[in-house]
C-alpha positions as CSV (number, residue, x, y, z in Angstrom):
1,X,0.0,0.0,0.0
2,X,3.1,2.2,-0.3
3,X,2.0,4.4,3.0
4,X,-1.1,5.6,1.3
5,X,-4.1,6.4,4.1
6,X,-6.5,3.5,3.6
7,X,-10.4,4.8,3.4
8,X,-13.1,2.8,4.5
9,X,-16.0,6.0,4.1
10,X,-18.9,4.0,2.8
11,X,-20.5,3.6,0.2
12,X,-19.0,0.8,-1.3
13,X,-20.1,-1.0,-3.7
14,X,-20.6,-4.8,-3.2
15,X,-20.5,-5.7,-6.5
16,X,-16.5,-4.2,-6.3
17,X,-15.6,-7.1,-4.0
18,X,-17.1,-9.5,-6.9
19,X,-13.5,-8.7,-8.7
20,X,-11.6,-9.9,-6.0
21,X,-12.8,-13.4,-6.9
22,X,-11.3,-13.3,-10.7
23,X,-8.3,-11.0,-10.2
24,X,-5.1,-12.8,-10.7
25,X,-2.6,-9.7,-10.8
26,X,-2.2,-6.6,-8.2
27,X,-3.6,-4.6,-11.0
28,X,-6.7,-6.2,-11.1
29,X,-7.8,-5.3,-7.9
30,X,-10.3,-3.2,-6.8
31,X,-9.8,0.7,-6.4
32,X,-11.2,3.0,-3.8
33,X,-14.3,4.4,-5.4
34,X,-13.5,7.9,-3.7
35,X,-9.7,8.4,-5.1
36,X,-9.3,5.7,-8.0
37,X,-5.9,5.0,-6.8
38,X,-6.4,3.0,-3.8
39,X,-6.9,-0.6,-3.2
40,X,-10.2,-1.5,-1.9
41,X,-9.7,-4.1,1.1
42,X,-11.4,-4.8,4.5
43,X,-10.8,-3.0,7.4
44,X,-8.7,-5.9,9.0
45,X,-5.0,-6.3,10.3
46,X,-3.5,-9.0,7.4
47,X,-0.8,-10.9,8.6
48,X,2.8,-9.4,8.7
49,X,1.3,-6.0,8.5
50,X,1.7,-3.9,12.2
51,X,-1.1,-1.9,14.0
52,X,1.0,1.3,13.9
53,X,1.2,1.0,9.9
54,X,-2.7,2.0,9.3
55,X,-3.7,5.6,11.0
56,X,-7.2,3.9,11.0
57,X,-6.6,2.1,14.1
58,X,-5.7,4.8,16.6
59,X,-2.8,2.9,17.6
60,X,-1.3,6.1,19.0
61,X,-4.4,7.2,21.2
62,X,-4.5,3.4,22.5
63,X,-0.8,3.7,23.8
64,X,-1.6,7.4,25.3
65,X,-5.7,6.4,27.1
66,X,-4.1,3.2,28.2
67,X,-2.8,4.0,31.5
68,X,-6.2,6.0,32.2
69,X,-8.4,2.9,31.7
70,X,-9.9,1.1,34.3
71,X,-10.9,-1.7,31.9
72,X,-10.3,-3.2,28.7
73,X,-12.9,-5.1,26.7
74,X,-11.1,-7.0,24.0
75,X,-13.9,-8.3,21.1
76,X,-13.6,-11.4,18.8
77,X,-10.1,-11.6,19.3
78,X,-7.8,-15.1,19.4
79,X,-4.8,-13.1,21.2
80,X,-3.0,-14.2,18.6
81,X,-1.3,-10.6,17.8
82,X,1.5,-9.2,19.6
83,X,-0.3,-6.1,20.9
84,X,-3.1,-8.1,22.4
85,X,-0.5,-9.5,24.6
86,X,1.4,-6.4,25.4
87,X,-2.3,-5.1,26.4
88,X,-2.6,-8.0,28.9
89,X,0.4,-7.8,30.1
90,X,0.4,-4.0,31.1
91,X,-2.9,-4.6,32.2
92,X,-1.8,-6.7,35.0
93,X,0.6,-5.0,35.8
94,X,-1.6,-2.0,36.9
95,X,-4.2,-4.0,37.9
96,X,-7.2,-2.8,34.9
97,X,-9.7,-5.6,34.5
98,X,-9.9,-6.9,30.9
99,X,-12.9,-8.6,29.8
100,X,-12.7,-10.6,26.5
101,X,-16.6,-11.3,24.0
102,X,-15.7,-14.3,22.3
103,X,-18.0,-17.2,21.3
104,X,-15.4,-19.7,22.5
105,X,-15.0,-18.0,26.0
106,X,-11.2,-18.9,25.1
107,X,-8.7,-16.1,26.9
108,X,-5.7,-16.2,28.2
109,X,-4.8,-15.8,32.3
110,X,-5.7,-12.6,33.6
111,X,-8.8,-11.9,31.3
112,X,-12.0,-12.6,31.9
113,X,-14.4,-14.2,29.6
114,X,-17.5,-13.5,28.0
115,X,-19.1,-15.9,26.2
116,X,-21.3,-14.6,23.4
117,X,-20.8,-13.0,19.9
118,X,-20.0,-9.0,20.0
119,X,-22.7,-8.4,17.8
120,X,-25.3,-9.3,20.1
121,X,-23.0,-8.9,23.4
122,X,-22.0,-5.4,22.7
123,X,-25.4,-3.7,22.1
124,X,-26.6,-5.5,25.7
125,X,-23.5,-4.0,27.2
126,X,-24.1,-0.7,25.9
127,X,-27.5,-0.4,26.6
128,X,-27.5,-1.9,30.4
């Protein structure tokens, strides 16, 4: 992606994923609909790429409300990623709660489960 701010402003097209299925070279992927020049991808962390790569996350503001939190709430996540584990780990250290919404109610020591989907979790949580 060369550095280039990735935009996920709707509306997107569906039918613009459809040429992900037959495209068999970089250049026949699909563009950003808003600049033309821009690949058009899901707003997910691929593997080998890093958090503090993509603006979109707020990987900055994490670092700096992080030691103002009283609690984390971790959603849909394996704690398979580095940060996840740095998270934890600083959590403990200054005693935060963390609270993880996973179907599987898998989490690692020191984080405490929530078995459910976030979809349907997170609204109930917000509105109680």
């Amino acid at each position: 992606m060369g550095g280039r701010r990735v935009s996920r402003r709707p509306p997107f097209e569906l039918s613009a994923f459809e040429a992900l299925r037959g495209a068999g070279s970089p250049e026949q992927l699909p563009r950003c609909p808003h600049c033309g020049d821009g690949l058009l991808r899901p707003h997910v962390l691929w593997f080998d790429e890093h958090y503090q790569s993509h603006p979109d996350y707020g990987f900055e503001r994490v670092l700096a409300y992080l030691p103002t939190a009283d609690l984390v709430l971790f959603a849909g996540t394996s704690f398979s990623v580095g940060i996840t584990d740095w998270i934890v780990e600083d959590s403990r250290a200054a005693n935060r709660a963390c609270w993880s919404i996973d179907p599987s109610a898998d989490a690692p020591p020191g984080v405490r489960p929530v078995p459910g989907r976030a979809e349907e979790v997170l609204p109930a949580l917000a509105q109680a």
